[in-house]
C-alpha positions in Angstrom: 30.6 28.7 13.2 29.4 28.4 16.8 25.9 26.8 18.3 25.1 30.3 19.7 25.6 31.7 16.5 23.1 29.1 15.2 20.7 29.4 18.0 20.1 33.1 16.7 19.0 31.4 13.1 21.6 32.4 11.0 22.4 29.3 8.6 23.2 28.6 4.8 22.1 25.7 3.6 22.7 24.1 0.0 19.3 24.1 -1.7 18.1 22.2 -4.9 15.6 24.1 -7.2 14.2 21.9 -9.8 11.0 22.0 -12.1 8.4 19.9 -12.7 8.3 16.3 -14.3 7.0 15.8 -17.6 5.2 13.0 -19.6 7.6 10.7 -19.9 10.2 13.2 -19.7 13.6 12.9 -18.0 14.5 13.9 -14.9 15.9 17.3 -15.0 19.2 18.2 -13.6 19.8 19.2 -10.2 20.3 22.9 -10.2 22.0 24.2 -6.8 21.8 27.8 -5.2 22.8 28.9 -1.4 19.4 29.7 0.4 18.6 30.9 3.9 16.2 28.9 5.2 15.8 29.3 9.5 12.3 30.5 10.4 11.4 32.0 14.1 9.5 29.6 16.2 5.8 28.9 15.7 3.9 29.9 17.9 4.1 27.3 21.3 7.5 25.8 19.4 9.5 25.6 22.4 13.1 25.9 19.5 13.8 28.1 16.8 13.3 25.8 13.7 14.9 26.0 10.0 15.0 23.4 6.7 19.1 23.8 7.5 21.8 21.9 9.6 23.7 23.2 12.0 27.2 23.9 10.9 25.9 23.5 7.0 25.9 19.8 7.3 23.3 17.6 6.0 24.6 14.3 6.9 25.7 14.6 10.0 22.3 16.2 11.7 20.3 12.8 9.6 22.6 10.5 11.6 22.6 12.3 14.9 18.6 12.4 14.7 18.8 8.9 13.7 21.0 7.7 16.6 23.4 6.2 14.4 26.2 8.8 15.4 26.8 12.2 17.3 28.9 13.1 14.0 31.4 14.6 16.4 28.8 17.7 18.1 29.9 18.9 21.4 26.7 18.3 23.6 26.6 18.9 27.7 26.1 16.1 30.3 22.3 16.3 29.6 21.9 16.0 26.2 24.7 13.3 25.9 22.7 10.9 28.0 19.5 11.8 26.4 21.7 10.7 23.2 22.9 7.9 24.4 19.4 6.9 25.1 18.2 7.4 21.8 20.5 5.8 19.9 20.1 2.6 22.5 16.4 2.3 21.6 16.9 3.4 17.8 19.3 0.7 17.6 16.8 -2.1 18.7 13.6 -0.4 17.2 15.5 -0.2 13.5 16.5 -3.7 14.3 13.0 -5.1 14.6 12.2 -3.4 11.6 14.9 -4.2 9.7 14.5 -8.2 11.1 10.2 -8.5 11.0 9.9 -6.1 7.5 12.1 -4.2 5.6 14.3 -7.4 5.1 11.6 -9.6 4.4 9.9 -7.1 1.9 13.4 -7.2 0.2 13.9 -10.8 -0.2 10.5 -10.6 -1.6 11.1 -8.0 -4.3 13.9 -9.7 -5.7 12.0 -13.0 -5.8 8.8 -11.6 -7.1 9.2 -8.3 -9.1 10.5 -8.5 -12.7 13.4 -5.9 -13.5 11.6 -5.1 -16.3 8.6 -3.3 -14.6 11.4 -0.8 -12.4 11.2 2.5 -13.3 13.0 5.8 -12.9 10.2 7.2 -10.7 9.0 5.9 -7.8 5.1 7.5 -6.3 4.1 7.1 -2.7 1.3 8.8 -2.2 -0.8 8.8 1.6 2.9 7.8 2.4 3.4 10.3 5.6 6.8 10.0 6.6 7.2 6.2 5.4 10.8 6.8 3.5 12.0 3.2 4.3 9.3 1.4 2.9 9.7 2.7 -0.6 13.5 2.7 -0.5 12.8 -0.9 0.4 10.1 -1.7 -2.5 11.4 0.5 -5.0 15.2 0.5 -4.9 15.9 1.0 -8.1 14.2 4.6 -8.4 16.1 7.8 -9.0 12.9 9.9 -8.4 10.8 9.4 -4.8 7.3 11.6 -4.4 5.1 11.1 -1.4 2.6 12.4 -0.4 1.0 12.8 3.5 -1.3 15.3 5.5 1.7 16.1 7.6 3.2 19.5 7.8 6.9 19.1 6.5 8.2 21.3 9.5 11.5 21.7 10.1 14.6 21.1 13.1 16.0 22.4 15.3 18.8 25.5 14.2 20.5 25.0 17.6 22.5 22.2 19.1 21.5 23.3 21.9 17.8 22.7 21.2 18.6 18.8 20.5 17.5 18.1 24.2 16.0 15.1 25.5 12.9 15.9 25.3 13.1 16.4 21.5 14.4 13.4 21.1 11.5 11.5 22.9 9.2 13.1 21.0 10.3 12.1 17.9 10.8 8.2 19.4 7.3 8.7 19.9 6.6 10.0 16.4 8.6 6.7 15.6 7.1 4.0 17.5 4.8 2.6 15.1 6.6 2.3 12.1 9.5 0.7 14.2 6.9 -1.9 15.7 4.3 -2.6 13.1 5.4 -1.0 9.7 3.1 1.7 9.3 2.1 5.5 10.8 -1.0 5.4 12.6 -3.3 8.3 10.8 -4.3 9.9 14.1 -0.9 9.5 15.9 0.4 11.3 13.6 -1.9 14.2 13.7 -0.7 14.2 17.2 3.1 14.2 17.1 3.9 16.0 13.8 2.0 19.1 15.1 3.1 18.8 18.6 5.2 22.0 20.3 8.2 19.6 21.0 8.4 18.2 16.9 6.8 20.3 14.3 6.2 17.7 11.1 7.8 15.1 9.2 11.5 16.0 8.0 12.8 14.9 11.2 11.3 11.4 10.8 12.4 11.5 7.0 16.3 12.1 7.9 16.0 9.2 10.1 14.6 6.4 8.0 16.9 7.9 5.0 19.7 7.5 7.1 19.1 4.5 9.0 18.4 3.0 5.0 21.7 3.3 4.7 21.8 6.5 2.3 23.9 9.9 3.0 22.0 12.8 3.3 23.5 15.8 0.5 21.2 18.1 0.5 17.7 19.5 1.7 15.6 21.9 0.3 11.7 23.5 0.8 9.8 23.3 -2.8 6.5 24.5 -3.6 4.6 23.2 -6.3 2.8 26.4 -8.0 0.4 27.7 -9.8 1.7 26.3 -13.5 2.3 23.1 -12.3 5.6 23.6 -11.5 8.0 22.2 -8.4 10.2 25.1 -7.6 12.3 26.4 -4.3 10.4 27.7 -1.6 10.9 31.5 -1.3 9.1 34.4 0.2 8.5 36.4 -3.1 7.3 32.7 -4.8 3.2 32.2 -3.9 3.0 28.6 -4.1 -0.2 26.1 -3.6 1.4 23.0 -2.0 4.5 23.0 -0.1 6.9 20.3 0.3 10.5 19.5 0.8 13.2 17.8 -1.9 16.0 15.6 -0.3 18.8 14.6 -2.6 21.1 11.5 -1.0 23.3 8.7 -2.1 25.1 5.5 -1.9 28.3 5.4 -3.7 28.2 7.1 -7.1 24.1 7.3 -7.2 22.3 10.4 -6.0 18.8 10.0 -5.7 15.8 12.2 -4.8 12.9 11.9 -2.3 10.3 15.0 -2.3 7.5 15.1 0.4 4.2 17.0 -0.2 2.1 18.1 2.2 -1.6 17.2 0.5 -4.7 16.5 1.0 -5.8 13.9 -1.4 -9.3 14.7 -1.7 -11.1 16.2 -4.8 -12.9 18.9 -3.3 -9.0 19.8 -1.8 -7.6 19.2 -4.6 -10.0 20.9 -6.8 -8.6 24.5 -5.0 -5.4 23.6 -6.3 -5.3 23.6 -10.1 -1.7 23.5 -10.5 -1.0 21.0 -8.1 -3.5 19.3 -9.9 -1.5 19.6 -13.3 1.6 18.3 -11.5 0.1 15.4 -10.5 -1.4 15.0 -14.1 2.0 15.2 -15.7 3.6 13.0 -13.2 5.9 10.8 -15.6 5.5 7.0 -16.0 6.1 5.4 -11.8 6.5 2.5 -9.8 3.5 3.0 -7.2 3.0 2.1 -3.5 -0.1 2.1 -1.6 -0.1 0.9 2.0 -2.1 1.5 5.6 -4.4 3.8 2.8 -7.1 3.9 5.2 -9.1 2.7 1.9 -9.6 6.0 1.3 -9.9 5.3 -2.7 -13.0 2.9 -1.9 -14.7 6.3 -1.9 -15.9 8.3 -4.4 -14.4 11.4 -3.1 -10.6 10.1 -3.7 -11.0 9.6 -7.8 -8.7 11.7 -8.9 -5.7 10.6 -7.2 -7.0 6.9 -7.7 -7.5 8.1 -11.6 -3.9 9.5 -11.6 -2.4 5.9 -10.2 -3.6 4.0 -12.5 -3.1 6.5 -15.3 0.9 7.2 -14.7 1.9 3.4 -13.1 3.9 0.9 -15.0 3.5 -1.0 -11.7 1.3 -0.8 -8.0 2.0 -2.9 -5.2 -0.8 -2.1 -3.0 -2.7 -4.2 -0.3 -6.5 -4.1 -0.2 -6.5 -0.5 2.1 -5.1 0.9 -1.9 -7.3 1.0 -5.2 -10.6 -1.5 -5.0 -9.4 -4.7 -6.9 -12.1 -4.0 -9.9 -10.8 -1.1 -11.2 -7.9 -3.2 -12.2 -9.1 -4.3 -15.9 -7.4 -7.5 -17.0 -7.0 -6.1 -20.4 -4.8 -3.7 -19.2 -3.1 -5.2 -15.9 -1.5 -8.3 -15.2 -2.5 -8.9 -11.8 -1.0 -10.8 -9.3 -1.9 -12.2 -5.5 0.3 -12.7 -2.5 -0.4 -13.9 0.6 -4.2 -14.1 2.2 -7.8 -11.9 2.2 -10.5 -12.6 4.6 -11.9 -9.2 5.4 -10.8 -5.4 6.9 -9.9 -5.0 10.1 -12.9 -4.3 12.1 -12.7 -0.3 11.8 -12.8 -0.7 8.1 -15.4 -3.9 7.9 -17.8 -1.4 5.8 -15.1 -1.8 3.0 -14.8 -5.5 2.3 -14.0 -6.7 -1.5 -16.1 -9.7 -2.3 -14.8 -10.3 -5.8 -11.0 -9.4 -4.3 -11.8 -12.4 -1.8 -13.7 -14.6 -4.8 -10.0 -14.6 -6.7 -7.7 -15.4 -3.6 -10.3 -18.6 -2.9 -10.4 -19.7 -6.5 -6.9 -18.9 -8.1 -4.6 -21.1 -8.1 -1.3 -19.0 -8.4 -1.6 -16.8 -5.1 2.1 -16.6 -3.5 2.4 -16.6 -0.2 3.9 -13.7 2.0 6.0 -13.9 4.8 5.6 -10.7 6.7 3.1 -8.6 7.7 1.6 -5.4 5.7 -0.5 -2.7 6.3 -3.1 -3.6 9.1 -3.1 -7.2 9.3 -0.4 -10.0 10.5 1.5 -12.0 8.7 -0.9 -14.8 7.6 -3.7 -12.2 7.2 -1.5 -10.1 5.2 -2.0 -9.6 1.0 -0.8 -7.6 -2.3 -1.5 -7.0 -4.8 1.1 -6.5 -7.9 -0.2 -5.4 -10.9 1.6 -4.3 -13.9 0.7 -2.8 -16.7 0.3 -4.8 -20.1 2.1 -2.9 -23.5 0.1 -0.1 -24.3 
């Protein structure tokens, strides 16, 4: 099939319709249907945009966005040195990541987290786009849900729409998780609802990729009204959309599904079977990072009620769930690295009694990178896993 015939939006892509999760049910099987999925442009989208690859081909569109490979596309002088360009800087921003983070975080794990607390299911939520953290925390998952403001958007149907400008935008979109392991909220307000990159799924294919993992199949989900996650399609109303990517490494396939969400009650509140999805959520390994300490308020209970009601285990820093609310009689709680204080945009939010155990307990590890907004010897978490019930 030929570029021009994908530049007038006609694509199949493999789609993966699944339902909901249940308490403490297993994960249902993966049930696949061909799908047209290529929408026209929104309006000041400079591309015509889909959830499809070009030429049907998942894995070779994550590593051509990731600058890992051109996977063989035929691309004029232009967009070959755009390319080349960003697969250059790619190279050395997944580097530092890998080198200052990701690598670190994994020595970590594998010193500090028990196999016995892993679970099946792995929760992300105020994650935006961050895929290679919890790949890198949570390796072990079948099941990846996070959860972000973002739009999930979509790419670009053409090849000929891969230009350079596209791909400095999303370097742009990029450049703080490559430099200092996290999204910056209002950042990306700006680049995943920019004309040049519309939301998160480019962003998601790159840190899936660059993690290592090959890219099957991708597919727009809605969660609806009954609770249940189900393919996006016209006739289907559904309240939150998202998108499902199913990828592997050898013989395991795994799952990551994005939501776009607003975490707030009142938000949620509109949304009563998003609401059961999230109350049915089964058993899961949860992250919290870079949270903005948006569950220090009032107005974030019910996603701070559904953590700590569905986690076998939270590693969190002190942005996540307020130390108190972790009960002793039902957590084993335990300290890494070193709590002073918020970073000065956050100073309302300081934890006295968090800071009272890291001075007077005497099994704090230490950390040897940097997480969420502070440096390395600044940095903390918090690992808490849940005693038998």
């Amino acid at each position: 099939m030929s570029a021009r015939v994908f530049r007038s939006g006609s694509a199949v892509s493999v789609c993966l319709a699944w339902c909901a999760l249940g308490f403490g049910q297993a994960t249902p099987p993966i049930a696949l249907a061909a799908h047209v999925a290529t929408q026209h442009a929104p309006a000041g989208l400079q591309f015509l945009c889909g959830v499809q690859a070009p030429y049907g081909e998942w894995d070779p569109l994550a590593k051509f966005i990731a600058g890992m490979s051109s996977g063989g596309y035929t691309l004029d002088s232009d967009q070959r040195a755009g390319w080349n360009r960003h697969a250059a800087v790619t190279n050395a921003g997944w580097a530092n990541e890998q080198a200052r983070y990701l690598n670190r975080i994994d020595n970590w794990r594998r010193r500090t987290i028990d196999r016995r607390w892993n679970s099946e299911v792995a929760f992300y939520p105020f994650s935006g786009p961050d895929a290679a953290n919890v790949l890198t925390f949570f390796p072990e998952a079948r099941e990846y849900v996070m959860i972000g403001l973002e739009p999930v958007g979509c790419v670009p149907a053409g090849m000929a729409d891969y230009t350079p400008g596209y791909f400095s935008a999303l370097r742009r979109s990029l450049d703080a998780i490559l430099t200092i392991n996290y999204f910056r909220t209002n950042d990306m307000q700006r680049d995943f609802n920019a004309d040049n990159l519309r939301g998160v799924l480019p962003a998601l294919l790159f840190m899936i990729a660059r993690s290592g993992y090959t890219i099957n199949a991708v597919t727009p989900v809605t969660i609806t009204g009954n609770g249940m996650v189900e393919r996006r399609r016209e006739e289907l109303k559904g309240e939150t959309n998202g998108v499902t990517i199913q990828f592997s490494q050898g013989r395991t396939t795994r799952r990551m599904t994005y939501f776009s969400l607003n975490l707030q009650d009142s938000r949620l509140a509109r949304k009563p079977g998003t609401m059961k999805y999230l109350a049915s959520l089964p058993e899961a390994d949860t992250l919290v990072k870079s949270a903005s300490y948006l569950m220090h308020h009032g107005n974030f209970s019910v996603i701070r009620n559904v953590i700590l009601a569905r986690s076998r285990l939270v590693i969190e820093d002190d942005s996540g769930i307020p130390y108190r609310f972790f009960d002793t009689g039902n957590w084993d709680v335990r300290l890494h690295g070193s709590y002073t204080s918020p970073i000065e945009l956050f100073a309302s939010w300081r934890q006295d009694d968090l800071k009272l155990a890291f001075d007077s307990r005497k099994d704090v590890q230490p950390l040897d990178f940097a997480i969420g907004y502070r440096h390395v010897k600044e940095a903390n978490l918090l690992v808490a896993a849940r005693r038998s019930r």
